[in-house]
N, C-alpha and C positions, 0 to 999 in steps of 0.2 A: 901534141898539137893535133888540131882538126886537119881538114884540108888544107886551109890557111889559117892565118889568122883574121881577117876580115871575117870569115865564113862562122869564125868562134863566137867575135862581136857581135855578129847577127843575131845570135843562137842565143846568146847571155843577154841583149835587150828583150829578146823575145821570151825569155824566160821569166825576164821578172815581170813581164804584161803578161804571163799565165796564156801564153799562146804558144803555138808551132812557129818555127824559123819561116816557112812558106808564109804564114800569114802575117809577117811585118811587112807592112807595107808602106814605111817610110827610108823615100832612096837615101840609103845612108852616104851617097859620094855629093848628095847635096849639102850637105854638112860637115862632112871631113873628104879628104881628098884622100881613098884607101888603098892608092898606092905608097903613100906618103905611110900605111901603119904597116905593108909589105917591108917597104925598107928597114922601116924601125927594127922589125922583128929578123930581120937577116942581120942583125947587129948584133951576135950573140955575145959577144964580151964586153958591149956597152952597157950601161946602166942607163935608161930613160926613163919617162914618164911622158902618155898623152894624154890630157885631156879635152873634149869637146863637147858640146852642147847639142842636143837635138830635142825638139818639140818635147818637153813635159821629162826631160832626164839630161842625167851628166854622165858622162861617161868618162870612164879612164881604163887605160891600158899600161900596164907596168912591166918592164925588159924582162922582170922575173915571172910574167906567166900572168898576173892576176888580169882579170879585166872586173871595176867595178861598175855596177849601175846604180848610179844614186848613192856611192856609199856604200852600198851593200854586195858582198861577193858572191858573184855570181858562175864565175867559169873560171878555170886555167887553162891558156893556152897553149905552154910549152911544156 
């Protein structure tokens, strides 16, 4: 895992918009609340799924590492 997991998300939407993590510049706690994907992810023996929505992509995060954008896999975070 990155620093966190939030810090992953960032890095994997900005990846598939063919940018640097610095240059996303949509606040992603306006859209999901990422203390809420903090928690998830200290749940190592759980099995979850998030997903949420931000301007022009969908996002998911899954217990086992994946984070997609759009469907498409972009990072693992754990």
């Amino acid at each position: 895992m990155g620093q966190s997991p939030v810090v992953d998300v960032v890095r994997a939407i900005a990846d598939s918009k063919g940018i640097e993590p610095d240059e996303f510049d949509t606040p992603l706690q306006e859209y999901i609340d990422t203390e809420a994907i903090q928690l998830l992810a200290s749940h190592d023996t759980a099995s979850w799924t998030l997903s949420f929505e931000l301007p022009n992509h969908n996002v998911t995060v899954t217990s086992d590492g994946l984070i997609l954008v759009d469907g498409a896999r972009e990072e693992i975070w754990a």
